[in-house]
N, C-alpha and C positions, 0 to 999 in steps of 0.2 A: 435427647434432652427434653425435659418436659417445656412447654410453651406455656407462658402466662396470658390469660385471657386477659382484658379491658379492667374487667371490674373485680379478677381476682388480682390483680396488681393492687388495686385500691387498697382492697382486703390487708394485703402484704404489706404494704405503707401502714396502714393503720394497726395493724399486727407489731409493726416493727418499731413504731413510735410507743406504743402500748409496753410493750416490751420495754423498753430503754427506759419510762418513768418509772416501772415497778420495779427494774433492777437495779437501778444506777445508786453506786456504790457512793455515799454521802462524801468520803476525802475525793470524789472525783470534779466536783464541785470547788473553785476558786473562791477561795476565805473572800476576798472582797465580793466576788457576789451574795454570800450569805448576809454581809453584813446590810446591804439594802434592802431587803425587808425589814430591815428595825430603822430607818429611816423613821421620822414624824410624818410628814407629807406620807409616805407611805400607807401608815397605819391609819393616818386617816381614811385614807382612798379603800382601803381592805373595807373600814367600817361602813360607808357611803357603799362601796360594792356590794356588800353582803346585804344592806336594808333593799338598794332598789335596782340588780342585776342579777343576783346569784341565783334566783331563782329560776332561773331560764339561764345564767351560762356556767351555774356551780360556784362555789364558793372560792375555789381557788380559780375561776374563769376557764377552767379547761372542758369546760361544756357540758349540758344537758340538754333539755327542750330547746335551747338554743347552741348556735355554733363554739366551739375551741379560742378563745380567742386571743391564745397563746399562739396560736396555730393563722391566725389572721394576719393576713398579708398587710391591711390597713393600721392595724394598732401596730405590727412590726416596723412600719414605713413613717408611721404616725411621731413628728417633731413638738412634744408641749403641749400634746392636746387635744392641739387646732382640729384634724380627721376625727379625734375621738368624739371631741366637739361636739362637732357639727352633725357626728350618728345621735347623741345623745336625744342636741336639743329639736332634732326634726324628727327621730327615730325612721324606720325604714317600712314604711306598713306595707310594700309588698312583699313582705319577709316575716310579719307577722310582731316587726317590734316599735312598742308606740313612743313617742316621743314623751321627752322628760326637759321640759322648757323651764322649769320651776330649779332645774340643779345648776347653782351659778358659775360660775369662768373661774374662781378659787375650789368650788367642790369637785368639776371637770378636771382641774390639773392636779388635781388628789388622784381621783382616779386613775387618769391618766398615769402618774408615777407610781401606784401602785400595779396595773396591769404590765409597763417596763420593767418592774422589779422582778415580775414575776419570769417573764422572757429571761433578764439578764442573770435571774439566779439558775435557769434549768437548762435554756435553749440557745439562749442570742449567743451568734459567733460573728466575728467580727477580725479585718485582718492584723488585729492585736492579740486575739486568744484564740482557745479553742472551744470549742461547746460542747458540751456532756452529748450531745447528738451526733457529734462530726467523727468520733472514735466506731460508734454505732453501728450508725451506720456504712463508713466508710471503712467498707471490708470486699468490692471488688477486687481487679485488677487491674489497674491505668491502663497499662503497656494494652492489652485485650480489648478494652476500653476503648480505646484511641483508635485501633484499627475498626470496632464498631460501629464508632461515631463516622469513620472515613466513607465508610461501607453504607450507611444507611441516615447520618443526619447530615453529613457534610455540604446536600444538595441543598439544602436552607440555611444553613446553619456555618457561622463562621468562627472560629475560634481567635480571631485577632481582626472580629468585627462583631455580632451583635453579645455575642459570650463571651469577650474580653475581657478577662478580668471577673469572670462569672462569680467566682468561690467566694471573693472579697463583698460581691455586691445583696448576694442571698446566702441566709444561715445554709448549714444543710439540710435542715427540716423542710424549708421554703424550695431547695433546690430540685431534692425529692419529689416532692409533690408537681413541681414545676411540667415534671418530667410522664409523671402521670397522670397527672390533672389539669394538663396544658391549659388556659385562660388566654382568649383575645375576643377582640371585638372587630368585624370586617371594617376595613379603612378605603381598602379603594374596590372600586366594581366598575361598571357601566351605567348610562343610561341612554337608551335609546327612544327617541323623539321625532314625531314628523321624519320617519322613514332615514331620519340621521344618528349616528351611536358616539356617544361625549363617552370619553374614560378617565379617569381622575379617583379624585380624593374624595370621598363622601365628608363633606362639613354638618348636612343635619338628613334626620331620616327617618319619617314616622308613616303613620299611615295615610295622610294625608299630603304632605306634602315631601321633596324631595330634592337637596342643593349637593350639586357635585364641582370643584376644582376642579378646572382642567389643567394641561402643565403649562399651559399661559400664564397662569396667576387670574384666569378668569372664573369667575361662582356664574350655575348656571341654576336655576330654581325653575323645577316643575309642579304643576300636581301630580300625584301619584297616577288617578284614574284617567291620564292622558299618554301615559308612556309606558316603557318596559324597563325596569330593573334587576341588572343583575346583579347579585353581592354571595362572590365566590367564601367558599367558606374555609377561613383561614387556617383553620385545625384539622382539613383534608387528611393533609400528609401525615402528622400524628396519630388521629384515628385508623388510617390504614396499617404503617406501623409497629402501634401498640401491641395487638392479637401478636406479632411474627417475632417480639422481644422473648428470647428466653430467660430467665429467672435470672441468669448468671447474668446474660448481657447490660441487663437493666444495674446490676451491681457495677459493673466493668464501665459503664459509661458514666455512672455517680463517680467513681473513683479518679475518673481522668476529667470529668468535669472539676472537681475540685481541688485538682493542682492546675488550676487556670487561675494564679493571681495576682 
């Protein structure tokens, strides 16, 4: 069986998303999501989009010089706005996007319901429907699936603890990606001080200084250039993994991830 590298999985993801927008057969689409794009609120957000975003994320937001952001975990999670907000009016300049302080809290929730509409007409699933994605992709085998997951995720990973209810909580698209483009941020490590090692919670952590939780409920705050830190890195186990998935198995564990509902 052929083996999927790191970054030709990506590929594959992105092949397979690619695929499903240029194919997807229009009656596959639920008439009331069509009907939110003719929304008001909508079409204003389209208009306000298209003068001062599309240039950088496309006209229908599904990317160019800038990211997918149908495909954005933040505008997917994002309730009225508020996340879209607050990119808007501070923009992200380590990312290359400036901030739009002059667009008001009514032009925001224009957009805002236009970049939803966009989701809910193509991608958003939800455990009330299905999504033009979820057919798509979901072409493993559970049963195959399940014993993959037993076999190689189960040692992190719990199906009636942190993926509970997984399918209901992330589209498939978002699920997908999850799986290949795993996201965290290190939470707990060490620090070791005057010849002593504190383990805990990291609460802040820059270059300069460094505050660790112990399970006392005590913050302990150093400077950096007086101790040692360590901050294990939480996507190990994934990174090593990934290379040993084979094509099928990545399908087979999407499939039985998403009868978790």
């Amino acid at each position: 069986m052929k083996r999927l590298p790191f970054l030709s999985a990506s590929l594959v993801l992105g092949a397979l998303l690619a695929s499903c927008s240029k194919t997807l057969p229009a009656q596959e689409i639920p008439i009331s999501k069509q009907n939110v794009l003719k929304q008001d609120n909508v079409i204003r957000g389209q208009k306000l989009f298209g003068q001062n975003c599309a240039a950088c994320h496309g006209a229908n937001a599904t990317g160019g010089m800038g990211p997918n952001l149908t495909m954005s975990a933040l505008v997917r999670h994002d309730v009225g706005g508020k996340d879209i907000g607050t990119v808007i009016h501070e923009g992200r300049m380590d990312k290359g996007m400036p901030a739009f302080p002059q667009i008001t809290e009514e032009q925001v929730s224009d957009i805002a319901a236009f970049l939803h509409a966009r989701i809910d007409a193509f991608t958003r699933a939800s455990a009330l429907g299905a999504s033009a994605f979820a057919g798509s992709l979901n072409v493993g085998d559970a049963n195959a699936g399940k014993a993959v997951f037993a076999a190689k995720c189960a040692t992190c990973h719990s199906v009636t603890g942190d993926l509970k209810g997984i399918a209901t909580k992330r589209d498939p698209a978002e699920l997908e990606q999850a799986i290949l483009l795993p996201k965290a941020k290190p939470e707990t490590g060490s620090v070791t001080a005057a010849g002593k090692k504190y383990e805990g919670r990291f609460l802040h952590r820059d270059g300069f200084t460094v505050t660790l939780q112990t399970a006392d409920g005590v913050s302990h705050t150093w400077e950096t250039d007086h101790v040692t830190v360590n901050v294990p890195d939480p996507l190990k186990g994934h990174k090593a993994l990934l290379p040993t998935y084979t094509d099928k198995e990545i399908h087979d564990v999407f499939s039985y991830l998403e009868t978790l509902k």
